[in-house]
C-alpha positions, 0 to 999 in steps of 0.5 A, a space after each residue: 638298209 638302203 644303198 644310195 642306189 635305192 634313193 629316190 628321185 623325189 628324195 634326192 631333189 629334197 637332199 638338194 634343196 636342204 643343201 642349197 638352204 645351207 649356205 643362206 644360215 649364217 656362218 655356215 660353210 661348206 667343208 673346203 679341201 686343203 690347199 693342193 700343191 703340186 711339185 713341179 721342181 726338177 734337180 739339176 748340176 752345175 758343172 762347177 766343181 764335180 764336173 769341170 773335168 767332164 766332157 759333154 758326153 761324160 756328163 751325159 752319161 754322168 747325169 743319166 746315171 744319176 738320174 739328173 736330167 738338167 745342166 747349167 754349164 759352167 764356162 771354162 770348164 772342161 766340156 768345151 762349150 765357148 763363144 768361140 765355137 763355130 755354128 757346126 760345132 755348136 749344132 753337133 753340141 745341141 745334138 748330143 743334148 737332144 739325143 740324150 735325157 739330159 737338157 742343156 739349160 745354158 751358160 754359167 758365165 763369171 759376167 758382171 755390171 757393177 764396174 764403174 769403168 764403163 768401156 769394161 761395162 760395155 764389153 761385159 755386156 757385149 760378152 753376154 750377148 755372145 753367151 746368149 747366143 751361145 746358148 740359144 745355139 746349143 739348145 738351151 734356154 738361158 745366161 747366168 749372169 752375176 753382180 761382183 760387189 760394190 766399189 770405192 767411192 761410188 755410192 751403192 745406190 749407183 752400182 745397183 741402179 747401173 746393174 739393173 739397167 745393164 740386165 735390162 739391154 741383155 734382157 731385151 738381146 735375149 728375148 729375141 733369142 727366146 732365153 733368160 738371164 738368170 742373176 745370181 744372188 752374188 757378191 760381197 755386199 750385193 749379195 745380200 737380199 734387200 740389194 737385190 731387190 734394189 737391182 730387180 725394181 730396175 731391172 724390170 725386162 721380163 726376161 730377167 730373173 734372180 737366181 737364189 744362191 743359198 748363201 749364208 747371208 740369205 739369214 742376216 737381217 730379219 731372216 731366210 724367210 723375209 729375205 727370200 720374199 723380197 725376191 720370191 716374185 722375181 726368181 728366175 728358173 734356175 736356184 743354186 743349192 750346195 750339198 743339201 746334206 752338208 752344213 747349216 744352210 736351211 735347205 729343207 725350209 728353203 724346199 718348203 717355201 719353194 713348194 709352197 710357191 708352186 716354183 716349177 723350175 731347176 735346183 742345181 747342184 753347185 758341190 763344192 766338196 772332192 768326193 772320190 766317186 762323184 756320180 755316187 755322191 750325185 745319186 745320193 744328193 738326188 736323194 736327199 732332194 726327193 727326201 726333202 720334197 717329201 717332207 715340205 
């Protein structure tokens, strides 16, 4: 039998060029490969409630322990991290960081847009110009920002359009500081998808982004997956999950779709239970999430 090494070269033109006469029959096509997806997702912490008692370097240790290399904090937590922080201070948090495998990726704030007082609209958006430079300063890369619900005798339509607008002035403040601002999925009534969406066709700052909540109302109307392409072009790099093994929230299609999307950025725990040994419990969600992406 003959290898392919003892093909001639008279003959190996002639391969070519019957080849070459295939994709003139009509209906052929070339065999194409599968589409290939390539998972770039990382799993990450927000300090709410597992690491509110930490300090900054538990929860390094914390993290690199369980081999979580990415943290959102959450402010008013035991780690220290304020605006009220003096610039040495917040290099000597920026440093514990770099040294580490561990990336600081910014604040998690309780700021909102949708309050109809507007001297209050104002100094909330004063606020996270201060986290935003907070952030920046410690190294990280971006500002969790939420909508809080809608309010009496102010129509929806009006909170959602004053939302948008607000994220677009913080937007632009934290483009110059080369960070983001992440709006979490939140709030009764504003929480759900279609008013997101409302919020994001008005905030249209490049900067801003939507961070996905995994709440239970991500289901209602025609569904999770309806729901989540509203905002798919618009999620930010941080998405919220809770336990990923705990409860009816369908986190393993959620990991599907977002493999499919190619989504490159941070699934942050968000635990909201009180194990005893908590980096355990860290090591066995990091766990699940491997096993997860697995299978999408």
């Amino acid at each position: 039998m003959r290898t392919s090494k003892n093909i001639s070269r008279k003959e190996f033109i002639k391969n070519v060029s019957l080849l070459s006469s295939l994709a003139f029959v009509p209906g052929f096509k070339f065999p194409t490969s599968s589409k290939v997806v390539t998972n770039q997702m990382k799993l990450g912490f927000v300090t709410y409630l597992w690491g509110k008692d930490w300090d900054v370097p538990t929860i390094i240790k914390n993290l690199a322990t369980a081999k979580i290399y990415g943290v959102e904090l959450r402010v008013e937590h035991a780690h220290g991290v304020t605006t009220e922080l003096s610039k040495h201070e917040r290099e000597l948090i920026k440093k514990q960081f770099a040294d580490s495998p561990v990336q600081v990726l910014g604040m998690g704030t309780n700021q909102k847009f949708d309050c109809p007082d507007q001297d209050k609209l104002k100094r909330s958006i004063e606020k996270t110009k201060e986290f935003i430079k907070l952030s920046h300063d410690i190294g990280g890369t971006g500002v969790k920002v939420k909508p809080n619900g809608f309010h009496k005798d102010v129509p929806h339509e009006k909170t959602l359009e004053q939302i948008g607008k607000s994220l677009n002035e913080v937007g632009k403040f934290a483009a110059d500081y080369g960070q983001k601002i992440r709006l979490e999925v939140h709030g009764k009534g504003t929480q759900q998808l279609p008013n997101i969406k409302s919020i994001m066709d008005v905030a249209t700052n490049s900067s801003v982004g939507v961070c996905w909540n995994s709440n239970d109302t991500d289901l209602d109307g025609k569904g999770l997956e309806y729901n989540f392409n509203l905002v798919k072009n618009r999620l930010g790099d941080t998405v919220h999950v809770r336990e990923l093994n705990i409860g009816n929230y369908p986190y393993q299609k959620l990991m599907s779709m977002l493999v499919d999307m190619n989504y490159n950025g941070w699934v942050l725990l968000e635990c909201r239970t009180d194990p005893e040994d908590k980096v355990k419990a860290l090591i066995e969600q990091r766990k699940v999430f491997e096993n997860m992406i697995s299978q999408s």
